[in-house]
C-alpha angles and dihedrals in degrees: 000000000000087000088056093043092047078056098053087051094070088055148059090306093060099046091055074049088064104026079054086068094052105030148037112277092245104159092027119084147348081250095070085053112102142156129215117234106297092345106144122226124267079214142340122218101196099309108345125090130213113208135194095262087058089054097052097041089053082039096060094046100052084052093054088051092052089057088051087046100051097020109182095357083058112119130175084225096070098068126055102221100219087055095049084043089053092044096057091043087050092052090043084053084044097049084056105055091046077056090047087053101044092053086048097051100043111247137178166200126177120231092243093053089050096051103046086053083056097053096048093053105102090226083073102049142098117194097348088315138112105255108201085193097058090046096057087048092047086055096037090059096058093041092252131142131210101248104042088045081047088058101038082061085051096052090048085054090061103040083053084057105052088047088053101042085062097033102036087046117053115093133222121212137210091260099060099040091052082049095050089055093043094056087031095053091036113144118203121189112218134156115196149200123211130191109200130221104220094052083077108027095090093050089056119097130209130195126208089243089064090042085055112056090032087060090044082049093050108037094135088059088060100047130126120230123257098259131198136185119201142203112214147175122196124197108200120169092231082068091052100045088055092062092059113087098184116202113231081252083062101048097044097054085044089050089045093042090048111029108126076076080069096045126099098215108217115275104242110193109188146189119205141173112220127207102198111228109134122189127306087027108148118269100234095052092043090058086053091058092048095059096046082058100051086049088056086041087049100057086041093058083054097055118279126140112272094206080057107061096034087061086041092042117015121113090206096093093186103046087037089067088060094050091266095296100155092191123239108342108216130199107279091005092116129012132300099255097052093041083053088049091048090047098060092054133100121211115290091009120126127219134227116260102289117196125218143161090284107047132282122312136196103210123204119189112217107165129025130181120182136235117265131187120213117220125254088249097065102050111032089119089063097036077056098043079047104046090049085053099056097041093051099034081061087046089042096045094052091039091059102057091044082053088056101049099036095051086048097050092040099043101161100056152027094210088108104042074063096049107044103028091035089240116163111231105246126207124224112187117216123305138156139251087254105035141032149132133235114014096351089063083084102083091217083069099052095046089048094051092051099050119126090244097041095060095046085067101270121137115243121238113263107287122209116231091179137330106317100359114099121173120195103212117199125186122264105170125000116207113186123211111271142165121269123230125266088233091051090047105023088111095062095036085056091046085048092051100041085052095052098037090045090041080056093055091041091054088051091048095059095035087058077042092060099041088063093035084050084049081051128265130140127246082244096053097043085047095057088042110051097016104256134159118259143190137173100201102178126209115357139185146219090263101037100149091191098065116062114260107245085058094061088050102061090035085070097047096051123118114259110262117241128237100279103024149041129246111232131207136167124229131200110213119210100251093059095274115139117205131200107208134179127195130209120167141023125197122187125223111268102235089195075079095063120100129202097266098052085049100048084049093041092058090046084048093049095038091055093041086049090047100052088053095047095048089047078055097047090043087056088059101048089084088068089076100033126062106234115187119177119203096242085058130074126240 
């Protein structure tokens, strides 16, 4: 089982571990899911409730994910908000019922499995170690504890399995695989005419009339953006530490005082054995355990392989198969009570059996480094950078509430959060809910500045940018959405009327087209007689790149031509074009052609694509046992 997790880790699951540190569990857990006074659900799932801040949170970072998807080629434009906003509240919906089902079913993770996970995630570590101390700041920031943190990984583990048990397990046989090729490899033979928009745009006329009412008809196309522009003050603790010049005296009581943060702790690798008896187990059954484990101890202790019996004997499956080895153990990786017994080891020697939460253990150390201190000379640079962080962490940590509670109590103005915390008063030009610079380029700002409450004059709330870094934003100048003027658009309105009337007159021209080419003429003939373009473009794929791609599509979902005659279709391209095609011929992928290793790909390819099918299906039918109530619906 720890092979698989430290798999996962590598995955989906530990990229929500590390975005839980940044960022609101928003897909993870029934726990992150809390109303506001007598707010009323967006939509309940049994006995959990999603509410409108959960929707935003998992909004804005859909949308974040969008930009890193597009990148450049990324535009506001693209999406239609409310869809992107139905389609987070529906996985949300979603989230809940996989959490309904795993608590049905019965699913699990054990504790051990969860932590080493933990320890291994670079977010948690000093050095290339595990720092416990980190790790309980990290939390503490975000208002976490360990064990409720423990317990959102272990939700994200069974929901990992559920997903699994439906994608990792449904086959794919021969059949469909040779199929798959047939229809993949496919070739289809077409020849084509196209009649292209822009060989009769300029020949179209428009009067203002027409501009006119089609302006009157369109007025959402031509429609400025609700603008804002903000005042705003940020408080980051990388402002604060370069104010702090430390003395040498500073720094060297700082480095003495904390020195354990300049120590390499001795690198500990260990085998165990484990005897599964977590606690609560009986006692009675416990004591038995503890004997089976003795008697193992007992045969090690006169000479038997150790890698031997933990594959014969271990209950950690995934550690037994390697003999027991458990990997570097680092400081606050396992209990108390096995890391005391590890401790006392020298290399190669074997414990007695040690109990812990989890069961008994006979522990053998293999590898062992030692801890070693690095002088103050060498790392003065990080004692400074350290010392800077702690100071200013205190001084950040006491400004920001102050910040809270100062912009909430003073809600029309930033003049004393000036006054009392020493903040400059910062300028954002206009900028829209979907686009900005500066500041306004992080999505969290923009939400904040279009709020309800936000454009009547009050302050927001102190909005994270990042980890220690928040920003109070107040209005400056409010711009509502309006119409433009037709002067200012008639350019664009007269563009818009010459497309759709020329794309008129193009229709007619090849429905006039396919009624000769249905009596029985040819594309060739019907291109030398009325001076169209032509082009016999032979066989063609799925994945032809000279052809558009709209083309291509309907190619492939033509019906197949008979003996003596084409079959004929019209296509419509996206840049106005409208093509004639025929095709006559289809021929299908030859799967002697196939070798081992395309087939093997093909049926990983085919068994993921199956099981993501199957598991949308399964996750259709949740709901089933689960009463799902959306507020728009009635109950």
């Amino acid at each position: 089982m720890l092979d698989s997790l430290r798999t996962h880790v590598k995955g989906w699951l530990g990229m929500v571990i590390i975005a839980a540190i940044s960022l609101s569990f928003v897909l993870m857990g029934v726990q992150g899911y809390t109303g506001s006074g007598s707010e009323a659900p967006l939509a309940e799932v049994g006995d959990r409730k999603i509410y409108q801040a959960n929707v935003n949170n998992a909004y804005l970072q859909r949308v974040s994910q969008l930009k890193e998807q597009y990148g450049e080629n990324y535009s506001a434009d693209l999406f239609n908000e409310e869809a992107l906003r139905n389609e987070v509240l529906n996985r949300l919906v979603q989230e809940q019922l996989i959490l309904h089902t795993v608590e049905r079913d019965g699913y699990g993770v054990s504790e051990q499995a969860v932590l080493k996970i933990i320890s291994e995630l670079e977010a948690f570590q000093s050095n290339g170690q595990f720092d416990k101390t980190l790790y309980n700041e990290l939390l503490r920031a975000k208002g976490l504890t360990s064990a409720g943190f423990v317990q959102q990984i272990k939700v994200g583990l069974m929901r990992d399995q559920f997903i699994k048990s439906i994608v990792d397990t449904t086959l794919v046989d021969d059949s469909e695989i040779e199929d798959f090729y047939r229809l993949n490899n496919q070739l289809r033979e077409v020849e084509y005419l196209t009649l292209p928009l822009a060989s009769i745009l300029n020949t179209i006329t428009v009067s203002d009339d027409e501009l006119q009412k089609d302006y009157q008809q369109n007025e959402h196309l031509y429609k400025t953006p609700e603008l804002v522009s903000v005042d705003y003050v940020e408080l980051s603790l990388s402002s604060l530490m370069a104010d702090i010049e430390p003395t040498e005296q500073e720094l060297m009581a700082f480095y003495e005082s904390e020195k354990q943060s300049f120590t390499s702790e001795g690198r500990r690798r260990a085998s165990h054995i484990l005897f599964e008896a977590p606690s609560g187990t009986a006692e009675a059954i416990s004591e038995e355990i503890r004997t089976k484990a003795e008697h193992v101890l007992l045969r090690l202790q006169n000479g038997e392989k150790f890698e031997i019996l933990a594959k014969e004997f271990s209950d950690d499956i995934g550690s037994a198969k390697n003999g027991g080895d458990l990997g570097i153990i680092n400081k606050g990786m396992m209990d108390d009570a096995f890391e005391g017994a590890l401790s006392a080891l020298q290399v190669d020697e074997i414990s007695d059996v040690i109990q812990s939460e989890y069961g008994f253990h006979i522990i053998k150390l293999t590898e062992l480094e030692e801890t070693k201190i690095e002088p103050f000379d060498k790392v003065k640079d990080k004692v400074e950078l350290a010392y800077k962080k702690q100071i200013a962490g205190e001084k950040f940590y006491q400004l920001s509430e102050r910040l809270a509670e100062l912009s909430f109590e003073n809600p029309d103005s930033l003049d004393v959060l000036v006054d009392e915390l020493g903040l400059a008063i910062k300028h954002l030009d206009l900028f829209s809910e979907t686009e900005g610079s500066g500041i306004a380029s992080n999505d969290k700002i923009r939400h904040a500045a279009f709020t309800e409450d936000f454009l009547a004059g009050n302050n927001s709330e102190p909005v994270e940018l990042e980890a220690d870094h928040l920003v109070v934003l107040h209005l400056s100048e409010h711009k509502p959405t309006s119409t433009k003027k037709f002067i200012d658009v008639k350019a664009d309105v007269e563009l818009s009327v010459r497309r759709h009337k020329a794309g008129v007159e193009l229709k007619a021209k090849a429905d006039t087209l396919m009624t000769d080419v249905k009596s029985g003429k040819t594309l060739k003939q019907l291109a030398e007689e009325d001076k169209v373009e032509f082009t016999a473009a032979g066989s063609i794929t799925r994945n032809d790149k000279l052809a558009p791609a709209a083309l291509i599509r309907d190619v492939f979902s033509m019906a197949h031509p008979s003996e003596d005659k084409p079959s004929y279709k019209t296509s419509f391209i996206e840049n106005g074009d409208i093509i004639i095609v025929a095709l006559s011929d289809i021929t299908d992928g030859d799967t002697a052609s196939i070798d081992a290793a395309a087939r093997d790909s093909f049926k990983k390819f085919l068994g993921r694509l199956k099981g993501e099918v199957t598991l949308a299906a399964a996750l259709a039918n949740l709901s089933v046992d689960a009463d799902v109530v959306f507020a728009n619906q009635a109950k």
